[in-house]
C-alpha positions in Angstrom: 49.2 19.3 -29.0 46.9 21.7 -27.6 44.3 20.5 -24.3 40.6 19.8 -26.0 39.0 19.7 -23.0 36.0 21.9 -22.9 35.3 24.1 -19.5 32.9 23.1 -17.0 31.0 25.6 -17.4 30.3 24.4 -20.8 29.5 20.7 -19.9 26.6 21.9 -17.2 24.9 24.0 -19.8 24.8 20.7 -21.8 24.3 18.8 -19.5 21.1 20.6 -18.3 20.2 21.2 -22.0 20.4 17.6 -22.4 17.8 16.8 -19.9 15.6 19.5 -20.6 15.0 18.1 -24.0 14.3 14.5 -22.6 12.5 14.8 -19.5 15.1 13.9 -17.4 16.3 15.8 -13.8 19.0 18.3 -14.0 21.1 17.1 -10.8 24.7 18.9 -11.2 25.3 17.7 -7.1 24.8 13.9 -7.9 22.1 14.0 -4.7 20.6 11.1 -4.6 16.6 12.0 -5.2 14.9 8.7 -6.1 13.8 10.1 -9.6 14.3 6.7 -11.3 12.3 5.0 -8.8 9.5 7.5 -9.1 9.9 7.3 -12.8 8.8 3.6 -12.6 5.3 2.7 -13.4 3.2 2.2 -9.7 2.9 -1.5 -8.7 -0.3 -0.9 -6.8 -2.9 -1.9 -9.8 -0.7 -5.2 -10.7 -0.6 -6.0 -7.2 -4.2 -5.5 -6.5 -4.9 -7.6 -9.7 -3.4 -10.5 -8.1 -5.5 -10.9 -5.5 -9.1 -12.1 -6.6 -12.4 -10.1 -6.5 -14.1 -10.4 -2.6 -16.7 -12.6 -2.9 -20.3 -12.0 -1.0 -19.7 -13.5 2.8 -22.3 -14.6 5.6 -21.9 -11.0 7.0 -23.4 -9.7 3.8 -26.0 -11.7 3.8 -26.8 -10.7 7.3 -26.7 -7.5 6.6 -29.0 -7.8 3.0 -31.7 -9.4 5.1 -31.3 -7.2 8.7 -33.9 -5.0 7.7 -36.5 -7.3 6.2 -36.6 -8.8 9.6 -35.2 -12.0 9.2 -32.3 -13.7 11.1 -29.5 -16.0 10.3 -27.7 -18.1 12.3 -23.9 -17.6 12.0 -22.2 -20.7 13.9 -18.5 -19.1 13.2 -19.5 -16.0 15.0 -21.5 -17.7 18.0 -18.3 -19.7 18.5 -16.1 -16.4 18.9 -18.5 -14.9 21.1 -18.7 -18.6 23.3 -15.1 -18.0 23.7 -14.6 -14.5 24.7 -17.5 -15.2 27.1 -15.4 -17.9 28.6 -12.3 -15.6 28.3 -14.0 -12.9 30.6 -15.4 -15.6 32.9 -11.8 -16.8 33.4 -10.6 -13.7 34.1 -13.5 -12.5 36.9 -12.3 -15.9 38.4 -8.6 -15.1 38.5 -9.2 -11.8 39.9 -11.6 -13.0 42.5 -8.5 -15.3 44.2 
């Protein structure tokens, strides 16, 4: 019985015929190149679709009426400043020891 087996040659030029006609990366060295995770559709948009819309916050609303001349009282903000005020008083009294 005569040996079928067809030359290597002959396999690459299929093989690279093969993924000419379906899109597909000739890669004769088996390197690994990510082509079938870069394939995949982007999971950006689906994951940005989870999350809902931002909705309008004080700060907006501040920043709406700023120019009209009118003020608004932000008790979550005065709060944070309180604190870091007291944060930088503790501090000048450390260092003063």
């Amino acid at each position: 019985m005569q040996n079928m087996a067809a030359p290597y040659s002959r396999v690459l030029a299929l093989a690279k015929a093969q993924c000419r006609i379906f899109s597909m990366t000739f890669n004769p060295e088996r390197l690994r190149l990510g082509n079938k995770i870069l394939r995949q559709r982007l999971r950006g948009p689906a994951f940005a679709a989870w999350y809902p819309k931002k909705t309008v916050s004080f700060r907006d609303l501040q920043d709406t009426y700023r120019p009209l001349g009118l003020t608004m009282f932000d008790e979550a903000e005065d709060d944070r400043e309180e604190a870091i005020q007291m944060y930088n008083n503790f501090s000048l009294h450390l260092k003063s020891r």
